[in-house]
C-alpha positions as CSV (number, residue, x, y, z in Angstrom):
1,X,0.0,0.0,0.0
2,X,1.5,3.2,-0.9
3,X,1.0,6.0,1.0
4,X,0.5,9.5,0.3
5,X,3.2,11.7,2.3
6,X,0.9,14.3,4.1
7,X,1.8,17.0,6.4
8,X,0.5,16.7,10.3
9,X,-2.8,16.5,10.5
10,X,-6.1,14.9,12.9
11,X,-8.8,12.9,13.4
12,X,-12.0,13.8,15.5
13,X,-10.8,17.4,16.6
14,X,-12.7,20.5,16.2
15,X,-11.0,23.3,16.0
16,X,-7.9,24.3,18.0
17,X,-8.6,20.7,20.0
18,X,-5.3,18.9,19.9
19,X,-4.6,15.4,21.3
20,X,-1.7,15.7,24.1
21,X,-0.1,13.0,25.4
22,X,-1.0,12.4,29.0
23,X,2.7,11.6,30.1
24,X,5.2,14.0,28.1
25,X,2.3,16.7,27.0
26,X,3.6,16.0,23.2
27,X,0.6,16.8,20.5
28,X,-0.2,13.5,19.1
29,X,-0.7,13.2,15.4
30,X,-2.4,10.5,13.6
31,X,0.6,10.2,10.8
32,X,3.7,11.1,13.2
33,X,3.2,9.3,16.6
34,X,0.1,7.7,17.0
35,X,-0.4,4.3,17.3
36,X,-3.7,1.7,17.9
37,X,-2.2,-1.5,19.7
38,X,-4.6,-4.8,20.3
39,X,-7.3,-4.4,23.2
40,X,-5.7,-7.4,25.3
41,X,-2.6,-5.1,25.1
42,X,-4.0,-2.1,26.2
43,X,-6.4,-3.5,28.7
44,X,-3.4,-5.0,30.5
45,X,-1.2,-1.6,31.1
46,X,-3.5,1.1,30.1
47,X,-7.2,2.5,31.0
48,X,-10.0,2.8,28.2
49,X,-9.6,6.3,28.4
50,X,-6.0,6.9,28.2
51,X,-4.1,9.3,25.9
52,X,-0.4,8.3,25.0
53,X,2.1,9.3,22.1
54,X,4.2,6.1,20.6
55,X,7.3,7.1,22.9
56,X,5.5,6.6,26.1
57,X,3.7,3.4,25.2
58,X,7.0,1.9,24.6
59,X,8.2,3.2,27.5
60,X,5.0,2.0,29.8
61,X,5.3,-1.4,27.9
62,X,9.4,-1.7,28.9
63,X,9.7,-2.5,25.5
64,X,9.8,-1.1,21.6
65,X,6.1,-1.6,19.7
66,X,6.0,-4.5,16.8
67,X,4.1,-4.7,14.0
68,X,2.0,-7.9,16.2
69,X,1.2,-5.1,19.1
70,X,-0.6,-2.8,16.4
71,X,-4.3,-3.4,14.8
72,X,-5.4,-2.2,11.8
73,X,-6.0,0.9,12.6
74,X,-5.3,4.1,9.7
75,X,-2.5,5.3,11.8
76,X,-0.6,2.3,12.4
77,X,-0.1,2.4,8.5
78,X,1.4,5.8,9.1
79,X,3.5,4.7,11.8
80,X,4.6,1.7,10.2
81,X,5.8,3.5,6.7
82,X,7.6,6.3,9.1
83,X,9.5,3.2,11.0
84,X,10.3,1.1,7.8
85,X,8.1,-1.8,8.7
């Protein structure tokens, strides 16, 4: 799948909204840092409604993200073509 290079950008916000990490405060956009990994992953270290950038999930997790921690979510696709995977 090839995908077209876009500049930062969101999903679901309104206006001046912007996504922030809860940890570092970074803005989280969907095709620079944001990633969807599976539910039994996120259940385990994470609440429903958390809100964290790439970096901290790795760093929650103790661990760098795979490509078998991440769903098929839009973003992912992003994240995947900006790590080479």
């Amino acid at each position: 799948m090839v995908l077209k290079k876009v500049k930062k950008f969101y999903i679901g916000c309104v206006g001046n909204m912007k996504l922030l990490c809860q940890k570092c405060n970074t803005e989280i956009f969907v095709n620079e840092n944001m990633i969807m990994i599976h539910d039994n992953i996120w259940n385990t270290f994470f609440n429903k409604s958390d809100i964290y950038c790439d970096h901290c999930i790795e760093n929650i997790l103790g661990r760098n993200i795979t490509v078998l921690d991440l769903n098929d979510a839009l973003c992912n696709y992003f994240w995947k073509e900006k790590h080479n995977l």
